[in-house]
N, C-alpha and C positions, 0 to 999 in steps of 0.2 A: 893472372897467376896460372900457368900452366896447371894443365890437368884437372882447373874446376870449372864443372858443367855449365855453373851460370859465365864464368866469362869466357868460353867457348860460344856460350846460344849467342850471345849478343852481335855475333859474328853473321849467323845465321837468317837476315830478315824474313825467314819462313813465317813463322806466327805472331810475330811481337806486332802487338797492338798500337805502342804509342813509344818512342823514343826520344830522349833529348840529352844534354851534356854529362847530366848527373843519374837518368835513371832510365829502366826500361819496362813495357808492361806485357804479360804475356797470357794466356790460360795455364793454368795449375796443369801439368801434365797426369797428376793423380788428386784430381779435384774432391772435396769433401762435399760440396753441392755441385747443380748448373750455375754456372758461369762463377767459379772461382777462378780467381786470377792473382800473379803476383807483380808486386814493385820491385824490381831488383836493382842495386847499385850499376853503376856504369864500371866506377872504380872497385877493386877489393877489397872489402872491406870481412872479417869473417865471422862480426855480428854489428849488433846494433853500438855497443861499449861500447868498439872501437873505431865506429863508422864518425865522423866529422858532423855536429850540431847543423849544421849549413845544410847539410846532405841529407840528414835526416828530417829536417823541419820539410826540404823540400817534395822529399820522396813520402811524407804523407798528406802532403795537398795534392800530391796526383792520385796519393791512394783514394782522397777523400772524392776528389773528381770525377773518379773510374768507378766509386762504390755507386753515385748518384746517377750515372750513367747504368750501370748495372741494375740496379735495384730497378729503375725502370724497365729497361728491357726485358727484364728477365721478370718481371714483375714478381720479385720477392716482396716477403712481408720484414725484411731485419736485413741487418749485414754485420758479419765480425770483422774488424780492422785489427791484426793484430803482428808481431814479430816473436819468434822463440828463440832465445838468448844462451845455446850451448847443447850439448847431445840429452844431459837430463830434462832437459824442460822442452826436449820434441826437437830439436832442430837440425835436419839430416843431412843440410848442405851450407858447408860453413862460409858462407858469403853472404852477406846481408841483402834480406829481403823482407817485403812485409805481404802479409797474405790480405788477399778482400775475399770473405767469402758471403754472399747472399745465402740469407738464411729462408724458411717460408716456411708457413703453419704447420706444425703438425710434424716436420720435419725433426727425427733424434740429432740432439748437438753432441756429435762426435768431433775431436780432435785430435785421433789417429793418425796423422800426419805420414804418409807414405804406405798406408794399407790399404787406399783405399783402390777402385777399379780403376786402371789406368786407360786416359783417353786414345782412341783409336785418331791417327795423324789425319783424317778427314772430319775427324768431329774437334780436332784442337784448331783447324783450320776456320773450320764454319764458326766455333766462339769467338776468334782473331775478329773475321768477316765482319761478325754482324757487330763488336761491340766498336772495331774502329768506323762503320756507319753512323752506328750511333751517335759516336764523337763527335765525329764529324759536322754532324747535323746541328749538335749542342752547342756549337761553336760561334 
């Protein structure tokens, strides 16, 4: 859809982590922890409603993938798996996506969703880096 960010990035193989027919995965450009990452559709979709069963079953087996790859690397103690469904309930970019965020002890669970400190393009680089490694290796 012209004009929205996520199916412009997808263009982009700068940072994305992991791609395939139906989805793609990237670091949070304004991450709530380290190594928050999101699933985003391939297709547009511009929430969860309306996103296709098929697409969503699938784009949360990668999320669930990417959180156990995460949660190691990053050695978190928790992760939230979740999607926000419209402007009132947080959702700032209306194209479906689902966020992984690694949580860890002691850490406030905020979900401010776009306030938080936006990543510097060598540290969204180096999260890319290390967690398609990661994958890699899990493979």
């Amino acid at each position: 859809m012209a004009g929205c960010i996520f199916c412009s990035l997808q263009k982009s193989e700068g940072d994305i982590i992991y791609k395939d027919d139906w989805c793609y995965v990237v670091p949070d450009r304004y991450p709530i922890s380290r190594g928050h990452i999101l699933v985003i559709a391939v297709d547009h979709y511009s929430d969860m409603l309306s996103t296709p069963e098929d697409v969503i079953g699938h784009m949360f087996i990668i999320a669930k993938r990417y959180a156990k790859i995460n949660v190691a690397v990053n050695e978190a103690t928790g992760v939230n798996i979740g999607t926000n469904v419209g402007k009132s309930a947080g959702q700032a970019i209306m194209h479906f996506h689902i966020h992984v965020i690694p949580r860890y002890d002691g850490q406030e669970r905020i979900f401010d969703f776009g306030k938080n400190k936006e990543l510097l393009p060598e540290e969204m680089k180096d999260m890319a880096r290390i967690l398609k490694g990661a994958a890699a290796k899990s493979q």
